[in-house]
C-alpha positions, 0 to 999 in steps of 0.5 A: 500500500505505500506505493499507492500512498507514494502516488499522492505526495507532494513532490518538491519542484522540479527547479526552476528555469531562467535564461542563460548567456554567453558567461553559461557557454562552458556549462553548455558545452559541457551539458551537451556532451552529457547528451549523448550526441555524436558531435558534441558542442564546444564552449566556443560555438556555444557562447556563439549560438548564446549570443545570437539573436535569434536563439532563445536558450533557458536553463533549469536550475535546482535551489540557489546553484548558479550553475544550470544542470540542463538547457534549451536553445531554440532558433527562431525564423519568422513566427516558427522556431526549431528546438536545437538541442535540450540536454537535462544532467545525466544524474537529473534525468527523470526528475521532471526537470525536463518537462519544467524546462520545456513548459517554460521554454514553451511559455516564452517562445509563445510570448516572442510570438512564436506560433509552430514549434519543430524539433528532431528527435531519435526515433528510440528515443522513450523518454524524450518522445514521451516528454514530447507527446505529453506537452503537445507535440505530434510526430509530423514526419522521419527522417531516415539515417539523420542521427550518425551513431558512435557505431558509424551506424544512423538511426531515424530522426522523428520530426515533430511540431506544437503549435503555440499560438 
């Protein structure tokens, strides 16, 4: 029976979000190599992609650490954006701090007058997607081989969209 007690406490929240600049570029880089990816960001085409202005990048935080342990960055283009990478640390993951980040991320987007919102995602990507699908993206799309793997294999990428407004 605990576990269905467990159901309904209260949990803490899951941080807090709020936007990154350049001077977060070496935290970045280095929560992007944490993602898994085949080719890692470096701090300098970070603080690059922090300083456009056309990118819009919010970071999650837990209690008063100044440091995020995960990020969004979305390029924008007219009223459309396109989600360029979204990393939570590997010791958060599953805590919720991904979909805390992406609301607020959403939220702002939205408020920038942003009406269509595409990301791409692994296709055997569980979590993610699962993320995605509940905060209101439907899957519109594939791309076959896009993700090169350290295998030298490819794996599909999902391609999927909300719209905001």
């Amino acid at each position: 029976m605990d576990w269905f007690r467990s159901l309904f406490k209260r949990r803490p929240p899951a941080g807090r979000s709020g936007p990154l600049d350049v001077r977060h570029a070496r935290q970045v880089a280095a929560l992007h190599h944490q993602g898994g990816f085949a080719r890692p960001w470096e701090p300098g085409e970070c603080a690059a992609l922090l300083a456009d202005r056309a990118v819009v990048t919010d970071g999650v935080f837990i209690g008063s650490a100044g440091e995020p342990c995960g990020f969004v960055m979305s390029r924008l283009a007219a009223d459309e954006a396109e989600i360029l990478s979204i990393v939570v640390a590997g010791g958060r993951r599953r805590s919720g701090l991904g979909q805390t980040l992406l609301s607020a991320h959403l939220a702002q987007l939205a408020a920038r007058g942003v009406a269509r919102l595409f990301l791409e995602v692994e296709e055997g990507n569980a979590p993610a997607i699962g993320l995605y699908q509940r905060l209101g993206f439907d899957t519109v799309g594939r791309r076959e081989g896009y993700y090169p793997k350290p295998d030298g294999s490819r794996v599909a990428a999902l391609v999927m969209r909300r719209e905001l407004g």
